[in-house]
N, C-alpha and C positions, 0 to 999 in steps of 0.2 A: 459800648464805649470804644472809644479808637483813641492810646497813646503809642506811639511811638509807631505806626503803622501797623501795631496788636492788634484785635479787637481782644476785649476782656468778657472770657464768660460769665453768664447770667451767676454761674456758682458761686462768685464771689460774694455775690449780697445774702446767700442763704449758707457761706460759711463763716462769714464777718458779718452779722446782722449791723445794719447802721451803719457800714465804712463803704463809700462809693468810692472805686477805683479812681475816676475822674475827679472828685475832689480829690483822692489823695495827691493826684498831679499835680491839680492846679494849687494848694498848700504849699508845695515846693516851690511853687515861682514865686510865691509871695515870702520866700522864709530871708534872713539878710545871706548877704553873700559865704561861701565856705560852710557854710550851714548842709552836714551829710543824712539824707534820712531813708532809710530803709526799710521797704515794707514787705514782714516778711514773708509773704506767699503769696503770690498771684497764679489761678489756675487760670494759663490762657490758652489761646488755639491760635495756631500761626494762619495767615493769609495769605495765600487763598485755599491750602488744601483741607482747613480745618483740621488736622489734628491735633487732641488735645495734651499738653505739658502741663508739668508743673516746672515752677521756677521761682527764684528770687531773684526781687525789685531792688535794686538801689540809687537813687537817686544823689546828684550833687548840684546845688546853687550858687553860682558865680556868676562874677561882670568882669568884661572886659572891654576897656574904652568905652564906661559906661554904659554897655547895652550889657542883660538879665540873661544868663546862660543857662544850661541846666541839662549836665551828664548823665543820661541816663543806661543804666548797664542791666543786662540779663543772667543768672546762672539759671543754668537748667540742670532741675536735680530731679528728674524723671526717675532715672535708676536708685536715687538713693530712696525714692516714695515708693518705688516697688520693693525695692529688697526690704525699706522697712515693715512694709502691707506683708509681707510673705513672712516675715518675723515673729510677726504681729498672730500669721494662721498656722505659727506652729506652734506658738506659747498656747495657741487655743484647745489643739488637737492633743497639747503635752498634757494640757488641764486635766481633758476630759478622758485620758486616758485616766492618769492616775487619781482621781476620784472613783473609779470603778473599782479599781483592785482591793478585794479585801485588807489592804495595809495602809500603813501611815507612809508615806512619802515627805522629804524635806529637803529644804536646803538652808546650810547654817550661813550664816559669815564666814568670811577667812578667814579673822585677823583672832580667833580663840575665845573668844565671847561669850561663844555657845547658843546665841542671837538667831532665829531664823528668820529669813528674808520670803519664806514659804514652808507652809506647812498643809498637807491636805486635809480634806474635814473629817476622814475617818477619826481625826485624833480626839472629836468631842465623842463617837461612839464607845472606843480602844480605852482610853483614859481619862476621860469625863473631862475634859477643857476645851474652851474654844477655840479655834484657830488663831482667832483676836491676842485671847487672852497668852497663847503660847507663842507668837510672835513678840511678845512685849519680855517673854521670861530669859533671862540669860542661865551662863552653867551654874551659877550659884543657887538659885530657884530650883533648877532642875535635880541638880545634886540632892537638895532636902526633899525632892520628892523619889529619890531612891532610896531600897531598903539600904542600912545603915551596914550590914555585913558586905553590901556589895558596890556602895559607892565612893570609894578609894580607888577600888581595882578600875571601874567602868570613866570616875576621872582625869584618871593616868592615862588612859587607854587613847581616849580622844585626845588630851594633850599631846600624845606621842606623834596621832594621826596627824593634828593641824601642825604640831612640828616637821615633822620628817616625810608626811604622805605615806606612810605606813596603814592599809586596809582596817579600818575601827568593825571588830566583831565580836560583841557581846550578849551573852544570855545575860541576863538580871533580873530582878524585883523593881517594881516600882508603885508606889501608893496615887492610886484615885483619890482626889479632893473627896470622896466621900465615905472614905478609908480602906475600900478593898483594894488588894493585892492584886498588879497583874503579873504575869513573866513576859518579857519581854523579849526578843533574837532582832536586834540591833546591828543593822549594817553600813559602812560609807567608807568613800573614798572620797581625797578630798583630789578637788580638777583646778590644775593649772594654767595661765596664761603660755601662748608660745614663749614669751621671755622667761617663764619661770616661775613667775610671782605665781601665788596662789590667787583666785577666785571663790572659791567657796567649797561646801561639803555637801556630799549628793550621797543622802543616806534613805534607806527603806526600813519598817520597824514592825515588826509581826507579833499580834498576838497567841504564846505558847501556851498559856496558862493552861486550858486543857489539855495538850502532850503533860506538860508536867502534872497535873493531877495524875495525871494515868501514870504516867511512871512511878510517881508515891504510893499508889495503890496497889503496884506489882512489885514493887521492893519491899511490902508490908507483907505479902502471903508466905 
């Protein structure tokens, strides 16, 4: 396809299955006048050195002195498809790190909820719940699933964090949906925007429960 002296790559039809560039042109001529329409991604290659961009289309339909007009504008968001793609290959590498590590990895909300926007999968091995299912839990959920001597302390504790950004670092108890006890060493900071505001709580969660057997066992003899 050739508009505007483009040619349009073949990618288009196997990224937009069904939308011909070329028809989306010629729909614009036929739209009434003032009529603005925007299509939002055309992978094209300029002419004649072939190199390939990415860009957006926006189109505008008018008459003037009765003949059919039709502005057509390019932005080129080359840099912003890369930096996204590179964004894209760190959240991947961030994955697959923290899935390996013997611990729970997360990240809450900001706004005090207790809410995670991620959680890794050790947490169905560590404390019997799915990732699903702990993504959906807030601090209220979470709280009935601490033991009842130490879930005062460990609530304040994160309140203060998501208040003040004061370091949340906690041993505790916490009950398995299928009633076993684990000990938990509970860490996060919470990370702010350059202006200030907060973003969210990047916390790690380790299972102790074996250090503390062992240490009930040697405070017993």
């Amino acid at each position: 396809h050739l508009v505007a002296g483009l040619q349009v790559s073949s990618k288009w039809d196997r990224r937009c299955p069904g939308v011909d560039a070329t028809d989306s042109y010629l729909s614009v001529i036929r739209l009434p006048d003032l009529y603005s329409f925007r299509v939002a991604r055309w992978e094209i290659f300029s002419v004649p050195d072939g190199e390939l961009w990415d860009s957006e289309v926006h189109l505008l339909s008018f008459s003037i002195e009765g003949r059919k007009m039709l502005q057509f504008s390019l932005v080129d968001i080359t840099e912003r498809k890369q930096a996204e793609k590179a964004q894209r290959a760190a959240e991947a590498r961030y994955r697959a790190l923290v899935e390996q590590i013997p611990a729970i990895t997360y990240i809450d909300q900001a706004d005090g909820s207790g809410r995670s926007s991620f959680v890794s999968p050790q947490i169905q091995s560590i404390l019997g719940v799915s990732p699903e299912d702990w993504r959906q839990a807030d601090a209220a959920e979470w709280g009935r699933m601490i033991h009842p001597e130490d879930s005062s302390r460990v609530l304040a504790a994160y309140r203060r964090t998501v208040e003040t950004g004061q370091p949340f670092n906690e041993e505790y108890r916490i009950f398995r949906p299928d009633g076993r006890l684990v000990w938990v060493d509970d860490h996060a900071v919470r990370l702010d925007e350059p202006s200030g505001q907060p973003s969210g709580m990047h916390g790690v969660m380790c299972d102790i429960t074996e250090r503390k057997q062992a240490e009930e066992r040697i405070a017993l003899l």
